[in-house]
VODREN-85508 format. One record per residue (C-alpha): x, y, z; chain; residue in three letters. Coordinates in pm, whole numbers. Example, Ala and Ser with C-alpha at 12.3 -4.5 7.8 and 13.67 -1.06 7.14 Angstrom:
BEGIN
1230,-450,780,A,ala
1367,-106,714,A,ser
***
This chain:
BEGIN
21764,9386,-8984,A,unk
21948,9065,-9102,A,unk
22020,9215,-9445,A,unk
22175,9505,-9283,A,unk
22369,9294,-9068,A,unk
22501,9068,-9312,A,unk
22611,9388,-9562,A,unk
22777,9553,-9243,A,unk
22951,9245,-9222,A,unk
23059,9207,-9597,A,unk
23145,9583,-9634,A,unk
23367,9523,-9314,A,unk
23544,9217,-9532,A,unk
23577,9406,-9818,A,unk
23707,9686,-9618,A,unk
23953,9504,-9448,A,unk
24134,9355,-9712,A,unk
24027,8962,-9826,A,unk
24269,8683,-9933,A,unk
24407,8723,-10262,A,unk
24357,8409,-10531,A,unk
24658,8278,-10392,A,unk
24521,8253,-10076,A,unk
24800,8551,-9930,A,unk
24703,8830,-9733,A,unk
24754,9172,-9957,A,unk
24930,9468,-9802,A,unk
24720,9719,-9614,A,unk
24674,10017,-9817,A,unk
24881,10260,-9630,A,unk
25154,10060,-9768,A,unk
25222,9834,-9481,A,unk
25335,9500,-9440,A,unk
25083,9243,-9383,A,unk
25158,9143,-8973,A,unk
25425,8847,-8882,A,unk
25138,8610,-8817,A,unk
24938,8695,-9138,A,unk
25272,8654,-9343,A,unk
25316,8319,-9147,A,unk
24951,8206,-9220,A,unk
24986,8324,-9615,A,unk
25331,8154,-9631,A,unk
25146,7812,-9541,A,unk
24881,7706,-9817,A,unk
24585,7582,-9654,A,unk
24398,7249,-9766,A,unk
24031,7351,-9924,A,unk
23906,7238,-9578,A,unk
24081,7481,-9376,A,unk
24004,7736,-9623,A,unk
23653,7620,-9699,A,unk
23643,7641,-9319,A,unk
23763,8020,-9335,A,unk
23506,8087,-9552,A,unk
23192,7924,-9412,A,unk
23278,8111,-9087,A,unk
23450,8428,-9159,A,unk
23364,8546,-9499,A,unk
23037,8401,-9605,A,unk
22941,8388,-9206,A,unk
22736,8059,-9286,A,unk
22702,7994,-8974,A,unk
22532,8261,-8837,A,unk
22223,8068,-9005,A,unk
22277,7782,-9025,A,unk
22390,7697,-8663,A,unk
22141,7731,-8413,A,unk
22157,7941,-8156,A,unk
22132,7998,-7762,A,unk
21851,8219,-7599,A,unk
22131,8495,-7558,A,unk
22230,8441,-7962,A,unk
22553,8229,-7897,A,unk
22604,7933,-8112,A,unk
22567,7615,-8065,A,unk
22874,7496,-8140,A,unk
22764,7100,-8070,A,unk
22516,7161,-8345,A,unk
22737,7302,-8585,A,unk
22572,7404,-8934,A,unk
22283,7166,-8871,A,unk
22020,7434,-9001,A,unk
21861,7622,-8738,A,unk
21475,7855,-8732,A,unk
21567,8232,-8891,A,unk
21603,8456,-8633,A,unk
21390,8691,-8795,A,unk
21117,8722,-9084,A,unk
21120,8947,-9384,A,unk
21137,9328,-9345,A,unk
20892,9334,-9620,A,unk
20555,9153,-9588,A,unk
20519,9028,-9922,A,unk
20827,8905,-9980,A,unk
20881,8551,-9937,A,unk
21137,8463,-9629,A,unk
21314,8112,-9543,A,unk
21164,8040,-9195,A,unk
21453,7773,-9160,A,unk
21803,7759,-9274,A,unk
21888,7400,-9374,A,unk
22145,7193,-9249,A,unk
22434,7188,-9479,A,unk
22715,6999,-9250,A,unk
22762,6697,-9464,A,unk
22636,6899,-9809,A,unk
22289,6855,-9579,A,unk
22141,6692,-9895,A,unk
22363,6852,-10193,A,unk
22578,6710,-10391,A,unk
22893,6864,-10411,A,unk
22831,7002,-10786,A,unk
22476,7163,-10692,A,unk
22625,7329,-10386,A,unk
22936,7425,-10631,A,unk
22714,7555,-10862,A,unk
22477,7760,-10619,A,unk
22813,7903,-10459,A,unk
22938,8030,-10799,A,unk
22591,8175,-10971,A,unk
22341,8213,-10700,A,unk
22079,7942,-10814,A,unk
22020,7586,-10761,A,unk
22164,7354,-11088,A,unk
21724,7412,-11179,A,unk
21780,7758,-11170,A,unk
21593,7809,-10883,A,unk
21663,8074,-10640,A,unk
21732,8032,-10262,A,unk
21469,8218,-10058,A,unk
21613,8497,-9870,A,unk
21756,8613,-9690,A,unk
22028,8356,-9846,A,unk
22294,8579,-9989,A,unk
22305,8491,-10419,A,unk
22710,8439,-10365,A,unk
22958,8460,-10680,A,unk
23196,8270,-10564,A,unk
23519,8188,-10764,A,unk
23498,7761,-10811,A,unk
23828,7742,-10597,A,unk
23646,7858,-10303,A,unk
23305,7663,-10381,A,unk
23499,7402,-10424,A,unk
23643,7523,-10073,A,unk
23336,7550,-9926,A,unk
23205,7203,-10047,A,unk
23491,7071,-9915,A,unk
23429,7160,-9571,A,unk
23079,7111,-9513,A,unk
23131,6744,-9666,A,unk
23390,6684,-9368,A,unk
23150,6748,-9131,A,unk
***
């Protein structure tokens, strides 16, 4: 159920139109201009912060795991990306499953390269694999770098 939740979520991204590399909104493709506030937030470059903090909760939606959660599924926005219990296990029963996200405000334990590097290829700098249902993201380094920057902030 999580799986389909987070590829309803990407497919919405990717339907929607993303950020370009230079961090502006494209137009839509009926030929439309992007709206006065997206052209306003485009025309302003954010700091990898901001934009690490776009990604983390928009894009990659890292905090849908990683933040715990009420009993009616609300975050806990005190407890901000400091890991939380997976709301559910693995569709299939011999697969192996996280049964906690890990806290990652502050890197939660990374350094900023390993996180960079598991961002851009998928796999820890040992080549090992997150368990899922971590998402094996192929990120560009900009936004790892991004990314990095924001969780170390907090």
């Amino acid at each position: 159920m999580l799986r389909i939740l987070v590829f309803v979520g990407l497919m919405f991204v990717a339907s929607h139109g993303a950020a370009q590399d230079d961090g502006t909104v494209p137009e839509k493709q009926t030929g439309q201009a992007a709206s006065p506030a997206a052209e306003q937030l485009s025309a302003t470059p954010a700091s990898p912060v901001e934009r690490g903090k776009y990604l983390v909760h928009h894009v990659a939606m890292c905090v849908m795991c990683h933040t715990p959660k009420t009993e009616d599924g609300k975050l806990v926005t005190t407890r901000l990306l400091q890991g939380a219990p997976m709301p559910v296990g693995s569709p299939y029963p011999r697969q192996r499953w996280a049964f906690r996200a890990p806290a990652i405000a502050g890197l939660g334990g990374f350094s900023e390269e390993s996180l960079v590097t598991l961002l851009q290829t998928g796999s820890r700098p040992d080549g090992a694999a997150p368990e899922p249902p971590m998402p094996s993201y192929r990120m560009t380094e900009e936004d790892a770098r991004a990314v990095a920057a924001y969780l170390k902030s907090l």
